[in-house]
N, C-alpha and C positions, 0 to 999 in steps of 0.2 A: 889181436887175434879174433876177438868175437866180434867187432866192425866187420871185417872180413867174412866171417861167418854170415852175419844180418846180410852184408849186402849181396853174398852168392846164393842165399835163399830168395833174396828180393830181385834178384834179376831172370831167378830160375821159375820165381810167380810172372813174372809179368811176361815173361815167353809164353808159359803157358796160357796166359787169357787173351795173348795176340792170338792163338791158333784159333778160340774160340770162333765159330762162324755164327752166323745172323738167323736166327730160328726164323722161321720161313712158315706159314700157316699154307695146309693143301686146298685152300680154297683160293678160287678165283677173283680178283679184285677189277673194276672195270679197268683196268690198268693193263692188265693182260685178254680184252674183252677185244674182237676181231671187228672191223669196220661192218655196216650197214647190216648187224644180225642182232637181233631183239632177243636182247636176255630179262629175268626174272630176277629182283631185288633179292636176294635171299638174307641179306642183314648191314645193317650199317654198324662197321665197327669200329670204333675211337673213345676216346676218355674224353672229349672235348665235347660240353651239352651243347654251347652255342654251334658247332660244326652240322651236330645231329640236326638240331632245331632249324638250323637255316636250310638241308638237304630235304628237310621235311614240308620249307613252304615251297620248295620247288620241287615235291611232289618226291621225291625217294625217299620212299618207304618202303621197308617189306610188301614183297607180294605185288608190288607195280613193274611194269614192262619198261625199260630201258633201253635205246638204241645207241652204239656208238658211230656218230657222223663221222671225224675228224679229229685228227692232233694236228695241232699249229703251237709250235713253240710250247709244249707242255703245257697247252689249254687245251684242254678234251670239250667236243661240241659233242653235246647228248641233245635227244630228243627224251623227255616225258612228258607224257600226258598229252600229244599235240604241240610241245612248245619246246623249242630250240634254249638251249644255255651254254653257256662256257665257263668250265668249272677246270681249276687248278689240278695239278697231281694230286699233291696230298689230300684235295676231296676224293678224287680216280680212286684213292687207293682205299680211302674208307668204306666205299661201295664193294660189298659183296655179293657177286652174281651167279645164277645158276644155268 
């Protein structure tokens, strides 16, 4: 009888953390950023130093201008600073724009 128990409590958690949905931040990531319109760095955010460091020698950083050219196969072509790059999603997504 208490097997039964544990497992209709266990089934009755794990419904509920399927319902859970994906917290979703209200800022804009270049991900959601419209072709050929120059946005404003407004923050790189990730837990990953090497991701930050490497976005920082190709010039995204707070407070720098960023254009989105193009998506080709979930490579985003940005323009900073003058100079064209091709950078993956999960970089897209770390860029927060304004």
């Amino acid at each position: 009888m208490e097997e039964i128990l544990v497992m209709s409590m266990a089934s009755t958690l794990f419904k509920d953390l399927s319902k859970r949905k994906e917290i979703k931040y209200s800022s804009n990531t270049l991900v959601d950023a419209c072709f050929n319109k120059t946005y404003t760095i407004k923050d790189i955010r990730t837990t990953e130093k090497d991701l930050k460091e490497f976005l920082f020698t190709l010039g995204c950083y707070k407070g720098e201008e960023i254009t989105l050219i193009s998506i080709l196969s979930d490579n985003y072509v940005i323009v900073v600073k003058d100079a064209r790059y091709s950078i993956d999603k999960a970089l897209a997504k770390a860029i927060i724009v304004d």
